[in-house]
N, C-alpha and C positions, 0 to 999 in steps of 0.2 A: 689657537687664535684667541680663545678667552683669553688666556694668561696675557698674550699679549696688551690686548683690550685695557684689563685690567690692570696693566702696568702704566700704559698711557694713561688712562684717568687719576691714578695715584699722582704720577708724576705733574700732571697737570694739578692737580689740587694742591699738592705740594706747593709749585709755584705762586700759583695763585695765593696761598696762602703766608707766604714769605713775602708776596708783592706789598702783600697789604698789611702784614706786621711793618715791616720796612717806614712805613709813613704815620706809623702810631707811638709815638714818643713818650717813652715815660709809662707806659701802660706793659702788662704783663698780661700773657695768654698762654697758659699750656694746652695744646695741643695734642692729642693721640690721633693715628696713622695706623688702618690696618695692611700690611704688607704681606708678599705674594711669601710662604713660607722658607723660598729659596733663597731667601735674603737674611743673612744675617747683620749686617752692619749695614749701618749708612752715614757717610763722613759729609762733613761739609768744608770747603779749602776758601778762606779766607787773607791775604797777605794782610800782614798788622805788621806797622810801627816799632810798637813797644809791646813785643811779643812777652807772653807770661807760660811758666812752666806748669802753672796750678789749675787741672782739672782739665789738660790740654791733651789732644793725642799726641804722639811721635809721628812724625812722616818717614823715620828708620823701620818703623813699624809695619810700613805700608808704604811696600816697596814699588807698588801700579800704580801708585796715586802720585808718588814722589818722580818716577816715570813720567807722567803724565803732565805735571806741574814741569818740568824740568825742560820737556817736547815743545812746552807751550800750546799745549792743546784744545783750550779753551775751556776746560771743563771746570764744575769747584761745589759737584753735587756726586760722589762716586757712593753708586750701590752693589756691595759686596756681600758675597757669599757663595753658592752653586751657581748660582745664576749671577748674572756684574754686567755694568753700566752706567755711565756718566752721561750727565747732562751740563747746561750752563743756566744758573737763573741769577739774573742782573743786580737783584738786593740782598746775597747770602751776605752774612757778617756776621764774624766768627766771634768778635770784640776782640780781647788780646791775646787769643790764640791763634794759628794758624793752620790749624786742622780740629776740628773736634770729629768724633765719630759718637756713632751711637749703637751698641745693641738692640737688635729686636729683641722680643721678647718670643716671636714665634719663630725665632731663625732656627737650623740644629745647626 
């Protein structure tokens, strides 16, 4: 029940915190996220335009996600690892990639 808990509020922070990047233009904020140890990645699926190859994930890479996007599933927040799960938040925006992911840093 924690874990779960503590998933919800992540996720929720997460969001929130993307809502409100979303409307701040031109501004830079790094952001650090402690996540549950079962996670090792967390992608974000943005569809772009004029897609760029530089510093972008593969969706061949990430064969659930490319599933998923493919199903139409609604999703474009996938967290991977032992534990996985997708959400949807309204202002992800990848810029000109179409996937980025990211390592944790406490994932194994």
């Amino acid at each position: 029940m924690l874990m779960r808990l503590s998933c919800r509020n992540s996720k929720s922070k997460l969001s929130s915190d993307i809502e409100y990047a979303s409307v701040q233009f031109g501004s830079y904020t790094n952001i650090a996220y402690t996540v549950p140890k079962q996670l090792s990645e967390v992608c974000f699926y943005g569809p772009s335009d004029t897609e760029s190859n530089i510093n972008c994930s593969s969706m061949q890479d990430y064969p659930l996600i490319k599933d998923s996007i493919d199903d139409n599933a609604g999703k474009n927040v996938f967290f991977l690892g032992k534990s996985s799960g997708a959400m949807f938040i309204q202002s992800v925006d990848t810029g000109l990639c179409r996937l980025k992911c990211f390592k944790t840093k406490s994932g194994s």
